[in-house]
C-alpha positions in Angstrom: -6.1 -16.4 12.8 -6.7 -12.7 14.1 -9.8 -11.3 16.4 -9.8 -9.5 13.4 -10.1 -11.3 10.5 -12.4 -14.2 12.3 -14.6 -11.2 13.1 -14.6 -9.9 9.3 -14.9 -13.9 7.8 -17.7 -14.5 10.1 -19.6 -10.5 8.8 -18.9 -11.9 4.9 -20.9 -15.2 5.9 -23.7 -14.1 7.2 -23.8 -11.2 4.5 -23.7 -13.6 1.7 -26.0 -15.8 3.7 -28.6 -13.3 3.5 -28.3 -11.9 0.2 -29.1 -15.7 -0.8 -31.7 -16.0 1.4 -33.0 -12.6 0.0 -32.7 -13.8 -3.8 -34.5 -16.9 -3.2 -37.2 -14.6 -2.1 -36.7 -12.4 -5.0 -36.8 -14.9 -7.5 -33.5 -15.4 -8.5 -31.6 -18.7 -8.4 -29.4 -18.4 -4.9 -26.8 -19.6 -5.9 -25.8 -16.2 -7.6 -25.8 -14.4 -4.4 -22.7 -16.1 -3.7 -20.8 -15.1 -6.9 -18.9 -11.4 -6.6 -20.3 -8.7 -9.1 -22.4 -11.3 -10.6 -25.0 -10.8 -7.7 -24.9 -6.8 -7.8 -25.9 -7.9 -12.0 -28.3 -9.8 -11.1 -29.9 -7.3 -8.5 -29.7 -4.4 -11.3 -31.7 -6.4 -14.2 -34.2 -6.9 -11.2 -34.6 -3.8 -10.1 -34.9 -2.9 -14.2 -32.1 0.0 -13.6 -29.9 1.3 -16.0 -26.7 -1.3 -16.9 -24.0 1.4 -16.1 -24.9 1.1 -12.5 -23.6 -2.2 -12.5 -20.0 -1.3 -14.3 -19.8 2.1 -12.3 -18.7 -0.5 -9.4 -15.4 -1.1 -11.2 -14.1 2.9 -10.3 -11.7 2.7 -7.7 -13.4 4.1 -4.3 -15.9 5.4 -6.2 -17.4 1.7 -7.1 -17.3 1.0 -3.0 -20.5 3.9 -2.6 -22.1 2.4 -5.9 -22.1 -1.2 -4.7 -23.4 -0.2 -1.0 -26.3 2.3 -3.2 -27.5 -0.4 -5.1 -28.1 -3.0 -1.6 -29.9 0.1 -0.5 -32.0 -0.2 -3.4 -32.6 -3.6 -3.3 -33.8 -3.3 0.0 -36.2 -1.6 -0.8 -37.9 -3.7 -3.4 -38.1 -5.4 -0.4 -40.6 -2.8 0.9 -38.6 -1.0 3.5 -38.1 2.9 2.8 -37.3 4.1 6.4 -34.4 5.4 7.8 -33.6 2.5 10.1 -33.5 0.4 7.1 -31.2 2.3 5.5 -29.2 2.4 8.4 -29.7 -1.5 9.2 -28.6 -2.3 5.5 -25.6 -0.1 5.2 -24.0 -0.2 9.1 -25.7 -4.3 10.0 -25.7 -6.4 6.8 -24.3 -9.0 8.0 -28.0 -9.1 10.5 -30.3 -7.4 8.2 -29.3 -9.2 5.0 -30.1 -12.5 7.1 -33.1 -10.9 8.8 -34.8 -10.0 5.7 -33.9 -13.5 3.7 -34.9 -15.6 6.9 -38.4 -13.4 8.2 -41.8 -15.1 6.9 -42.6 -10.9 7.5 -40.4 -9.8 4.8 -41.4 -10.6 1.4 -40.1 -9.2 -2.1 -42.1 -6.8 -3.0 -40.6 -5.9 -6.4 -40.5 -2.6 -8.8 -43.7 -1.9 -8.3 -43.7 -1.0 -4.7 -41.0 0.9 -5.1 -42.8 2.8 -8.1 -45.6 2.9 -5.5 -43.5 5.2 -3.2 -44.6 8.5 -2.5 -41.5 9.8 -1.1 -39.6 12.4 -3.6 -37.1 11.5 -5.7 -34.7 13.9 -4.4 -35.2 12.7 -1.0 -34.7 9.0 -2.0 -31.7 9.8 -4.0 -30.2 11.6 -0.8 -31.3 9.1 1.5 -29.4 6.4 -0.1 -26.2 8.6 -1.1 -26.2 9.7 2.6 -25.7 6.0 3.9 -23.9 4.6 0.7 -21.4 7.4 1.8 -21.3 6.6 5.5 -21.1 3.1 5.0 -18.1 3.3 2.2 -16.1 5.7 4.2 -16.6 3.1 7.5 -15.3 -0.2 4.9 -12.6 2.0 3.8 -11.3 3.2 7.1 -11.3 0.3 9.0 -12.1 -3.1 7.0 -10.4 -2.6 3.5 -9.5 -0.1 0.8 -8.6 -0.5 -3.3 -5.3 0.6 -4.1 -4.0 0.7 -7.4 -0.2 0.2 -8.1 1.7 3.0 -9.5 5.2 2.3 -9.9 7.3 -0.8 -11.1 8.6 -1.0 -7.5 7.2 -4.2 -6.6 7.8 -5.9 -10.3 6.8 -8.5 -11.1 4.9 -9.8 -8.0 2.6 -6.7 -8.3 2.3 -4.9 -12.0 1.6 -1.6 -12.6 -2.3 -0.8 -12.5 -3.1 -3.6 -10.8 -6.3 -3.1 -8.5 -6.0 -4.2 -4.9 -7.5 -4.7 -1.4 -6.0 -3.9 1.0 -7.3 -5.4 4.6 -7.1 -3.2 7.2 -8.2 -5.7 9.9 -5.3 -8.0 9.4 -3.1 -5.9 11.2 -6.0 -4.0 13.3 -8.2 -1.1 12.1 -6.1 2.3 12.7 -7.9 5.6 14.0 -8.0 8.1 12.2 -4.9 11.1 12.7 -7.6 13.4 11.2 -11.0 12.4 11.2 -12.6 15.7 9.5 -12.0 14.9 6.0 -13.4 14.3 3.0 -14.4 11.0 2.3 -12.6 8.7 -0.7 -10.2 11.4 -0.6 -6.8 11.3 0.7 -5.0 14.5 1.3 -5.6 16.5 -1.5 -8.8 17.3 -3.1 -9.5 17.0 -6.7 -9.3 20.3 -9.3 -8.7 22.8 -6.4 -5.4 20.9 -4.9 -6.4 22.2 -1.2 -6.2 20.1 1.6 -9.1 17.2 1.8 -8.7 17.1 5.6 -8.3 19.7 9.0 -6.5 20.0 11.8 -8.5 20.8 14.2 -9.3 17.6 15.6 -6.2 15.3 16.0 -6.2 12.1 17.8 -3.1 10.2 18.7 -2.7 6.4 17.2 -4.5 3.7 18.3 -5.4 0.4 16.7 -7.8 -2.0 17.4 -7.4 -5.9 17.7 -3.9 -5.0 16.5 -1.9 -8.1 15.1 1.7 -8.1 14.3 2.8 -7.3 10.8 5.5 -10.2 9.9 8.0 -11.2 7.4 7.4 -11.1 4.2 4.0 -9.4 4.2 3.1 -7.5 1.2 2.6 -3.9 3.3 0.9 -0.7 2.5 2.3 1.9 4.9 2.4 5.6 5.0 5.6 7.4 3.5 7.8 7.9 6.7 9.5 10.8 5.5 6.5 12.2 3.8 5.9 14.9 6.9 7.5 17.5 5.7 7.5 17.6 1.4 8.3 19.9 -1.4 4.8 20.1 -2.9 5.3 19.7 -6.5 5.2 16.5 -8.1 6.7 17.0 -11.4 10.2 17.8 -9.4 10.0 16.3 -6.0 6.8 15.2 -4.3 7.6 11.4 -2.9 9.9 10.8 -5.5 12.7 13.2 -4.1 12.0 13.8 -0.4 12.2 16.7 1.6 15.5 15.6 3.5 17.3 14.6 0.4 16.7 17.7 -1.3 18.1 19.3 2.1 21.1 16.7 2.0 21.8 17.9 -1.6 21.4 21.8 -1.8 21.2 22.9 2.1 18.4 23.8 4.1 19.0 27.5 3.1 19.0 26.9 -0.6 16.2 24.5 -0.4 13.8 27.3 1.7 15.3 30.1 -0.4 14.0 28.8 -3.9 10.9 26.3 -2.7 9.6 27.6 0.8 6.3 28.7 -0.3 6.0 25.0 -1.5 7.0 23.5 1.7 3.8 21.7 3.7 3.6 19.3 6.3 1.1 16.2 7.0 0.3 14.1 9.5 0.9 10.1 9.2 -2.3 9.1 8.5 -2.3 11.6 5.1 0.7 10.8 4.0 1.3 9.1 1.0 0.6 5.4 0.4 3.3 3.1 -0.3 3.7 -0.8 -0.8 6.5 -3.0 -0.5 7.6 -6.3 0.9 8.0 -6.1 5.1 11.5 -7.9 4.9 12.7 -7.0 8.6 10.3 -6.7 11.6 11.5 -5.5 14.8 14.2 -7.0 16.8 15.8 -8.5 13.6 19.6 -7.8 12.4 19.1 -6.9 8.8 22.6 -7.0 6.3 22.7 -7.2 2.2 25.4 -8.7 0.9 26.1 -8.8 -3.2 22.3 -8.5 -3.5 21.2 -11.2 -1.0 19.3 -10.3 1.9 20.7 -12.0 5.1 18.1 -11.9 8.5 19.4 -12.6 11.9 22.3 -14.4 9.7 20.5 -16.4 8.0 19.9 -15.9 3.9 16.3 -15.3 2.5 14.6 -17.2 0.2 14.2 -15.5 -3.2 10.5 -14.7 -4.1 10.3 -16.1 -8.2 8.2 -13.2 -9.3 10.8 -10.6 -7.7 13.5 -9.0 -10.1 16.9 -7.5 -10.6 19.5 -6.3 -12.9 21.8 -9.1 -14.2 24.7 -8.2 -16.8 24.3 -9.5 -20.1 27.5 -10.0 -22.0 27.1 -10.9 -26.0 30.0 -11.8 -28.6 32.3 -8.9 -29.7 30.2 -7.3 -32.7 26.6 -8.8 -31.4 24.0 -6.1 -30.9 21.0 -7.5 -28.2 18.1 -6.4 -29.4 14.3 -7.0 -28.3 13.9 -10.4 -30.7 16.7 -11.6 -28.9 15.7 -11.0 -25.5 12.8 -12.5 -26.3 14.1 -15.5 -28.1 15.9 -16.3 -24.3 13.1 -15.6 -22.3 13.4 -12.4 -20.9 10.0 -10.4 -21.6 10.0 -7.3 -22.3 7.6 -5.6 -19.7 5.8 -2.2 -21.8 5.3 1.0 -20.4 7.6 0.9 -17.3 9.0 4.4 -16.7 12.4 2.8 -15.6 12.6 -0.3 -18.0 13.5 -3.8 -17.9 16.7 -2.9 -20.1 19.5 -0.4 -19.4 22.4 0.8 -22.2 25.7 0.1 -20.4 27.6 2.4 -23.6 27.9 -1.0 -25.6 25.7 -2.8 -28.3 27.1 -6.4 -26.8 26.5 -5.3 -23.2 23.3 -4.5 -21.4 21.4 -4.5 -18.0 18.3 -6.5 -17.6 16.0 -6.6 -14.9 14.7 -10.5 -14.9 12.9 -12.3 -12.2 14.2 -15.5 -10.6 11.9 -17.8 -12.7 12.9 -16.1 -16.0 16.8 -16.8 -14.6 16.5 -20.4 -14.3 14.4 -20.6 -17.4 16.9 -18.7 -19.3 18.3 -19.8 -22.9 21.6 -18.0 -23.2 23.5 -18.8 -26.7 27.0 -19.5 -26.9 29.4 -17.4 -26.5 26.7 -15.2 -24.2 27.5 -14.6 -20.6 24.9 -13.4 -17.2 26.3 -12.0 -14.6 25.4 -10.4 -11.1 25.2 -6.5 -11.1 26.1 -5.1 -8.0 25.2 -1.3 -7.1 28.2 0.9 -6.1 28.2 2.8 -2.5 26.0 5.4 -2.8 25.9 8.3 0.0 21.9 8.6 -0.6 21.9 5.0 1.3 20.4 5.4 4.9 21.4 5.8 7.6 23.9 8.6 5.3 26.8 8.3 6.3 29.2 11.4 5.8 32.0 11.4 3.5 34.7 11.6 6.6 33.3 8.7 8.2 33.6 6.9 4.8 36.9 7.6 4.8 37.8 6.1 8.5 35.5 3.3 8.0 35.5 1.0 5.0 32.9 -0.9 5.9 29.9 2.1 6.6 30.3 2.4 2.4 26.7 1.1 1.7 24.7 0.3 -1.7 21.8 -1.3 -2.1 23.4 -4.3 -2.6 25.8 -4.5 0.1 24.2 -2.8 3.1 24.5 -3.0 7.1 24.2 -5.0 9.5 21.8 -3.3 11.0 19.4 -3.8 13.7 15.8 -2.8 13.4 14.0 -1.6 16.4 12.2 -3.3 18.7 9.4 -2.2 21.4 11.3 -2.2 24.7 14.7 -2.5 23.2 17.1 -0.8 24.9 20.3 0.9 22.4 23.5 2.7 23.7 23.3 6.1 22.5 27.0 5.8 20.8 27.3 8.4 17.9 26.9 5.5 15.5 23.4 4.4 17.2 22.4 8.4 17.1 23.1 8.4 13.3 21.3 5.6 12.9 18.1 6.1 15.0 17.9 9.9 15.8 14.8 10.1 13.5 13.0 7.4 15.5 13.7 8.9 19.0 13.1 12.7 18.1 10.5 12.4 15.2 8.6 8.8 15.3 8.3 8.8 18.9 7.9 12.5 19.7 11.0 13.2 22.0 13.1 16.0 22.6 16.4 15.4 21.6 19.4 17.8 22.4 23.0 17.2 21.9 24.9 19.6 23.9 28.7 19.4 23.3 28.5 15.7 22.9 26.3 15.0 25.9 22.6 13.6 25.2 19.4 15.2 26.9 16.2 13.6 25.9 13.0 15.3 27.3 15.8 17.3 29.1 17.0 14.3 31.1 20.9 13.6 30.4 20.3 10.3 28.9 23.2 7.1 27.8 20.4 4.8 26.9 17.0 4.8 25.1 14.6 2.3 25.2 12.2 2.0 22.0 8.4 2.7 22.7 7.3 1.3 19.4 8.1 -1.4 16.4 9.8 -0.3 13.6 9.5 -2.3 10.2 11.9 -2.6 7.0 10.5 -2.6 3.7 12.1 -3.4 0.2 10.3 -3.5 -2.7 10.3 -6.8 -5.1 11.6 -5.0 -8.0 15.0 -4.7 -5.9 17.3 -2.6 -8.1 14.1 -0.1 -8.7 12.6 0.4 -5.4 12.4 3.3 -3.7 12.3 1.7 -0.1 13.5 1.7 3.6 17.8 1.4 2.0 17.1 4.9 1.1 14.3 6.4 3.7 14.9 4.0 6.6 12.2 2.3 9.5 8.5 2.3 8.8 7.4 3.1 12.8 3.9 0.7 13.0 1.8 3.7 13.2 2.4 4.4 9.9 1.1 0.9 8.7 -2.2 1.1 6.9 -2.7 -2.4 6.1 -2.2 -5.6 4.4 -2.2 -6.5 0.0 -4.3 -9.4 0.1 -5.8 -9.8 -3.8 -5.4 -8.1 -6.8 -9.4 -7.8 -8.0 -9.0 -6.4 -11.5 -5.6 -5.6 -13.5 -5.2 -3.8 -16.9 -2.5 -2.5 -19.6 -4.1 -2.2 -23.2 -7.0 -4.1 -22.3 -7.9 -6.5 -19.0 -4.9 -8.5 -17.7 -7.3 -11.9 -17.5 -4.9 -13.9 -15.8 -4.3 -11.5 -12.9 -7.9 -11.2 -11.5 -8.4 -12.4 -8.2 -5.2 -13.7 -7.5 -4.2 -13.9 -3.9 -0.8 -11.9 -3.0 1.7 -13.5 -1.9 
């Protein structure tokens, strides 16, 4: 186990141990303390304050200030109004909390004293915003942050709008790029679209009690290729990047019709993504037919992840939902790609299943499943032009048949071939902050004439579990490990018409 995590167990201990130590004092069976958002109810009908405190907690980012306000409250039933209390119970809980449940000096005082107060109202109110706000920007910077998932990319391991936290100590708390910003705000603020951060202070990366990410973590990293973006959403934003707009039209048609909506960002605002860490560095990554191979050897299939099979029915058979359904295949509502795809014929269709749903599957007679393979496609990193296409067979990539190719390694050492530069240009010139010249075929990097390069970083490959509907590393390339923000670790609420029950609180895997 991590520095890290031990350090962040051991904090959560003694935090609940002192919360139960305090509601024993307070009256209220101990046990509670111990039971997430039951205690925080528990501490509003004592305190006698309005319910919708309570459910205010279940905002995303928001509910991180509201839980930390109303610990500040209850500390002050406790008797203790001054500013070192404050600070004590928002930046030391995991003392304090213990202190206060523990001391035969500290007694619950209840409502009353707090009634009893003379200081303002406005001053308490700012007081306990001030701290709540300090306190929820330090959790979410460096110990862990909600996230809520947005696209079907990681189907079905991870469902659209389910709530998250993400650790950020298991792979080390990261500095801050930018530190002046506005807190529970990423890069652009709310109604006025301006930035939410400045530039005037930038500090390079650093991560403490860092810990490697490995295989098969569930990753939230910042968009690589995110630097430079066509700022409008509706038409590119993450969905179509920068350099494949530039790939497509040509740099001077892309600045011609969208320059004034061309900004840059650094990593630590750019946007979120999550996917599954397939590759870590050092490792020979290749696809073949759909099947991820590492170092040569084939990866085990996760059974919630999913892809497009063919489905083949009887001449003159039309598949319709009731006969998906009837097989086993459900229907997932509200995806913006969907789990079922017209291929021009009623008696043939696409449908994106997970490996449990295949080996549970009740096909019919006569009805036939087959693999669906993805043609080449010239979006596929590392883009290879049409003319090298056409001398080499083999550089046609999809993402189902893709590579080998090696992911970067700190202290690896490549050949700078004119394969390798296609391959990793981006990491030496961009990621790791080099200048690279090519002058009439001869490479100069930091103006040194340079045959070799040796890697200063980790790079990371990242496909997401829905494979056939990801937007992931086939298509952008490495994740550089200053761009990792941290690790999906449980899904704490979930919801499409109504609460997904069976989600809450499930560890990812």
């Amino acid at each position: 186990m991590s520095i890290g995590w031990i350090i962040f167990l051991v904090s959560t201990i003694l935090w609940h141990y002192g919360l139960f130590e305090m509601f024993k004092k307070a009256g209220i069976a101990p046990w509670k303390a111990l039971v997430p958002f039951y205690n925080t109810w528990c501490i509003v009908n004592i305190m006698e304050t309005k319910k919708w405190w309570f459910y205010l907690q279940f905002i995303p980012i928001v509910g991180q200030f509201i839980t930390i306000w109303l610990m500040i409250k209850f500390v002050e039933h406790f008797g203790r109004f001054g500013l070192l209390h404050h600070a004590a119970a928002v930046l030391l809980p995991f003392a304090y909390f213990p202190y206060l449940g523990l001391s035969k000096n500290e007694k619950f005082a209840g409502k009353k004293v707090v009634d009893n107060y003379k200081k303002s109202g406005t001053r308490e109110w700012v007081d306990a915003a001030f701290f709540a706000i300090v306190a929820a920007t330090i959790i979410r910077t460096f110990v862990f942050e909600a996230y809520t998932i947005p696209t079907p990319s990681m189907e079905k391991t991870l469902l659209v709008n389910d709530f998250l936290f993400v650790s950020k100590f298991s792979y080390g708390p990261r500095v801050p790029n930018t530190p002046i910003a506005m807190p529970f705000v990423h890069h652009t603020m709310p109604i006025t679209g301006g930035k939410s951060y400045s530039d005037w202070i930038k500090i390079p990366y650093k991560r403490w009690f860092a810990q490697p990410v490995e295989r098969n973590d569930v990753t939230v990293f910042n968009f690589p290729v995110n630097d430079t973006l066509i700022n409008d959403e509706v038409n590119f934003g993450s969905r179509v990047t920068y350099y494949e707009a530039v790939r497509q039209l040509g740099i001077e048609t892309v600045y011609q019709n969208y320059g004034d909506l061309i900004i840059t960002r650094p990593v630590d605002k750019r946007e979120n993504f999550i996917k599954r860490c397939v590759a870590i560095g050092g490792d020979e990554l290749k696809i073949v037919n759909g099947q991820v191979f590492i170092n040569n050897k084939p990866q085990d299939f996760f059974s919630a992840s999913e892809r497009y099979y063919k489905l083949e029915a009887p001449a003159n058979t039309t598949i319709d939902q009731d006969l998906l359904n009837s097989m086993g295949i459900k229907m997932h509502v509200g995806d913006d790609i969907g789990d079922v795809r017209d291929l021009g014929s009623p008696n043939v269709q696409l449908v994106n299943i997970t490996n449990e749903e295949k080996k549970a599957l009740k096909l019919p007679a006569g009805y036939k499943l087959s693999d669906f393979i993805m043609e080449p496609d010239p979006q596929i990193f590392p883009y290879y032009s049409t003319e090298i296409c056409e001398k080499n067979t083999g550089y046609k990539w999809s993402a189902d048949n893709f590579g080998p190719l090696v992911v970067p390694q700190k202290g690896m050492t490549i050949s700078l071939t004119p394969d390798n530069l296609i391959r990793y240009h981006r990491c030496i010139a961009v990621y790791e902050g080099n200048k690279f010249e090519n002058k009439n075929g001869e490479i100069y990097i930091n103006g040194v004439k340079s045959s070799s390069y040796t890697f200063k970083i980790n790079y990371f490959w990242m496909m997401g579990d829905n494979r056939h509907n990801s937007l992931d590393s086939r298509y952008w390339g490495f994740v550089p490990e200053d761009h990792i923000v941290g690790k999906a670790s449980m899904i704490w609420f979930s919801w499409e018409n109504g609460p997904r029950w069976n989600r809450l609180f499930n560890v990812i895997k």
